[in-house]
C-alpha positions as CSV (number, residue, x, y, z in Angstrom):
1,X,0.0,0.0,0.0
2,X,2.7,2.5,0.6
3,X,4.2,2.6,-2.9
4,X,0.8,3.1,-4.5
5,X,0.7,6.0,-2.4
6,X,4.1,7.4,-2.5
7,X,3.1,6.8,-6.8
8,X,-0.1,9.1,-6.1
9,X,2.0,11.4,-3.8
10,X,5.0,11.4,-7.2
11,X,2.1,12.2,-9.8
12,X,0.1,14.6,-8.7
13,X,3.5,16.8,-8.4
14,X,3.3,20.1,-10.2
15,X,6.4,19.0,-12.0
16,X,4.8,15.8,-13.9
17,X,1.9,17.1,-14.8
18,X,3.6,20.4,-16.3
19,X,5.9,17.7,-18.5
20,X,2.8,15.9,-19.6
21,X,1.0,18.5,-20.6
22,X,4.3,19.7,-22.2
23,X,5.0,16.4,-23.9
24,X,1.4,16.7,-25.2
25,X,1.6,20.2,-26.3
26,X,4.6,19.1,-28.1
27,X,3.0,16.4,-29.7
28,X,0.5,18.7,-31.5
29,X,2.6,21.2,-32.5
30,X,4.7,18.5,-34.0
31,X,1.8,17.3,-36.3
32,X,0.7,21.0,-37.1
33,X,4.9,21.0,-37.9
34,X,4.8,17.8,-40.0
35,X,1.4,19.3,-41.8
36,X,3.0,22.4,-42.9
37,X,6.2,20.9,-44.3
38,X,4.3,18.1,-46.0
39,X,1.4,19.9,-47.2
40,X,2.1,23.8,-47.8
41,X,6.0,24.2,-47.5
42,X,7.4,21.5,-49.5
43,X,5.4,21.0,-52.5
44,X,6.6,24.5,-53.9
45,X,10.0,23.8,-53.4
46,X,8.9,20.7,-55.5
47,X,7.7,22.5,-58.2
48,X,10.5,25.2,-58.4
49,X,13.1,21.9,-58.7
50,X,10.8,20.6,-61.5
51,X,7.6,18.8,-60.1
52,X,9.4,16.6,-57.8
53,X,7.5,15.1,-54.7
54,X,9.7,14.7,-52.1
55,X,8.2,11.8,-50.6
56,X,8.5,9.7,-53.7
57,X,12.4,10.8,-53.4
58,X,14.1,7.5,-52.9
59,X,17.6,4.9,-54.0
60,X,16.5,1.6,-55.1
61,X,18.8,-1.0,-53.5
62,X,17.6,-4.1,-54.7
63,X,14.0,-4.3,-56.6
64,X,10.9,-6.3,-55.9
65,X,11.2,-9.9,-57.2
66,X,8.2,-12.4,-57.0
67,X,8.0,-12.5,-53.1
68,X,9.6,-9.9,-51.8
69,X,9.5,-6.4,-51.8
70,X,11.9,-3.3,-53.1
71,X,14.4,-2.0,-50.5
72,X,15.2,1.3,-50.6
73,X,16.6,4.1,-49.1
74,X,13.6,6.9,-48.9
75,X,16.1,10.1,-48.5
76,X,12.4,12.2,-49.6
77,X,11.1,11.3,-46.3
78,X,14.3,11.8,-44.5
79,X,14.7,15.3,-46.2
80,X,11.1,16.6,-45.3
81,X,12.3,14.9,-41.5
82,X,15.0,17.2,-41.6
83,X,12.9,20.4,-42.3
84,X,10.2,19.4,-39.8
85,X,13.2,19.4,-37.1
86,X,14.2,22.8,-38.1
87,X,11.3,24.4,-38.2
88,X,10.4,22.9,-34.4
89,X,14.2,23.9,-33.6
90,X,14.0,27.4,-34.2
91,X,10.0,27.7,-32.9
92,X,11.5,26.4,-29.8
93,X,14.8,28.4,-30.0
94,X,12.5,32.0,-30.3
95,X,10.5,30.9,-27.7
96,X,13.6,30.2,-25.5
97,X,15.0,33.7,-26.3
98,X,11.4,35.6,-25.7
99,X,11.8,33.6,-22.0
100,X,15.1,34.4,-21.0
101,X,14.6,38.0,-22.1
102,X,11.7,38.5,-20.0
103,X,14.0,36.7,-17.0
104,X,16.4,39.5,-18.0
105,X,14.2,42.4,-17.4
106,X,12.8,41.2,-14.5
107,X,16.5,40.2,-12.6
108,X,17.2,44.3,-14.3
109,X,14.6,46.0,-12.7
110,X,16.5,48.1,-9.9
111,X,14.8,47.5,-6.8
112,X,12.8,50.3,-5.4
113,X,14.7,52.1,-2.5
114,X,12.2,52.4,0.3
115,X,11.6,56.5,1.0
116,X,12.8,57.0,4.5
117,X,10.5,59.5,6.3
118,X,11.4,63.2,6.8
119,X,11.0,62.6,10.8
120,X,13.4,59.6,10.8
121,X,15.9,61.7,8.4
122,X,16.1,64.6,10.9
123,X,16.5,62.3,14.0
124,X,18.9,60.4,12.0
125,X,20.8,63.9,11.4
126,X,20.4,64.8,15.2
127,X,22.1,61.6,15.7
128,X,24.6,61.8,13.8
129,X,25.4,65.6,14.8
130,X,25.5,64.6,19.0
131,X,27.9,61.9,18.0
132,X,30.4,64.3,16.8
């Protein structure tokens, strides 16, 4: 009984549920990612290198015979892989930079000096002159 409550205790931790709902969040924006490279980013590059479809990109290593099928390297696939990374890369890398510069101006702002009252300055001056 104690581990399923130190497991309870471990989950409901600010912490884990912030990554899930990170790893979730993620998970989305990766399809919405994958969407736009597939469907609106690539196929004009295609057509400006002469109608190619990038997903039919590929090296034949050996072809299909009677009972068994082609293998081939699909370098297409990797390619629009590599362009769906970037574009998460830098998405993530501006959102990185927007955070830390919002750290920074918050760590910059001076600190407000507390106004000392004029009755505490002029005792602290009276003090200050009987000690001499």
């Amino acid at each position: 009984m104690p581990i399923i409550e130190e497991f309870k205790k471990f989950i409901m931790r600010g912490s884990v549920i912030d990554l899930a709902v990170g790893v979730i969040i993620g998970g989305a924006f990766g399809k919405i990612v994958s969407s736009f490279v597939n469907d609106i980013l690539m196929p004009p590059i295609g057509l400006i290198l002469g109608g190619v479809n990038f997903r039919d990109l590929k090296l034949t290593l050996k072809t299909a015979s009677d009972n068994a099928p082609a293998i081939a390297l699909n370098y297409g696939s990797f390619i629009q892989a590599a362009v769906d990374f970037l574009i998460i890369a830098a998405a993530i890398f501006m959102m990185i930079k927007v955070i830390n510069s919002m750290q920074k101006k918050e760590e910059a702002k001076p600190t407000a000096l507390k106004e000392i009252p004029a009755q505490e300055k002029l005792l602290t001056e009276i003090r200050d002159l009987l000690k001499k």
